[in-house]
N, C-alpha and C positions, 0 to 999 in steps of 0.2 A: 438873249441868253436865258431860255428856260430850261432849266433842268424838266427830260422828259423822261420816262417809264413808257418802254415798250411791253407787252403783254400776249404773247403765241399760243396757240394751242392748237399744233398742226394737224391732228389728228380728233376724232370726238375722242378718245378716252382722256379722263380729265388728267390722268398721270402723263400724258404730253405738253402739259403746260409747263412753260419755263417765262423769264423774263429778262430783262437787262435795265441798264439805266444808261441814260445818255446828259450831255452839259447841252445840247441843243435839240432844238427841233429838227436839225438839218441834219445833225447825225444822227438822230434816230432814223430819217429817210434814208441816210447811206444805208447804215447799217439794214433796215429793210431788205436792200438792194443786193449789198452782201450776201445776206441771207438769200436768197435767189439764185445769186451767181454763183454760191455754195453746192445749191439744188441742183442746179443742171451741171455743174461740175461731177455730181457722182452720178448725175443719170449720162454724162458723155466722158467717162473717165479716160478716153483714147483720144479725147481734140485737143489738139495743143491751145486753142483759145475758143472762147466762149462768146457769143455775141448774143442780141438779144433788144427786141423793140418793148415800147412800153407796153402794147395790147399783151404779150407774154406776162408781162413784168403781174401786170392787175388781174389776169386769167387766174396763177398764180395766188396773188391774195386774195381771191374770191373761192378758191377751192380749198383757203386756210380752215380750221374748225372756228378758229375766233382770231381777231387781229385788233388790239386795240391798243390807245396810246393815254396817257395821264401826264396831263404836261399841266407845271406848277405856274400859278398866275400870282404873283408878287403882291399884288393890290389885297387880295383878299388872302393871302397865304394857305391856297387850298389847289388840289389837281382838278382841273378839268377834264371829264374822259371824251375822248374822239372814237369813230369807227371808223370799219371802214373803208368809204366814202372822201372821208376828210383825211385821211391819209394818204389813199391813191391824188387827192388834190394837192396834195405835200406834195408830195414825190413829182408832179406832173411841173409843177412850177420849180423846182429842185430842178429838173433835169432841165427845162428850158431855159433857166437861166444858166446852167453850167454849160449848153449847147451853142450860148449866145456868145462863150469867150471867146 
């Protein structure tokens, strides 16, 4: 249970930064993910469902302007920031383990 701070800025102008906060790691990775299934939902507004492999998923966060995370370490009561790298690694073990149920 770390409380994590996601960080967007989907676009270069800095006025497209926005943020959220999350009670874990792992919902910050939903959320990510969300955020994605969002995207192609207005870019296929006529498919009744949405599918979607990981190589999309990272394509995606690599064409982000910035993508970073601040997830709070209890020991030291301070946020660590991630990029990312260490995000798409979140996401990548997230989804394999939900694949695994």
């Amino acid at each position: 249970m770390s409380h994590t701070i996601l960080l967007v800025q989907p676009t270069p102008r800095p006025e497209s930064r926005t943020w959220s906060d999350y009670e874990t790691v792992n919902e910050c990775m939903e959320g990510i993910c969300k955020i994605f299934e969002e995207h192609l939902k207005k870019q296929n507004p006529s498919s009744a469902s949405i599918t979607y492999d990981v190589s999309q998923l990272f394509d995606f966060i690599d064409r982000l302007s910035d993508l970073s995370c601040l997830v709070y370490h209890k020991s030291t009561s301070t946020y660590g920031p991630h990029n990312k790298d260490w995000i798409k690694e979140q996401i990548y073990i997230l989804l394999r383990r939900q694949a695994g149920k």
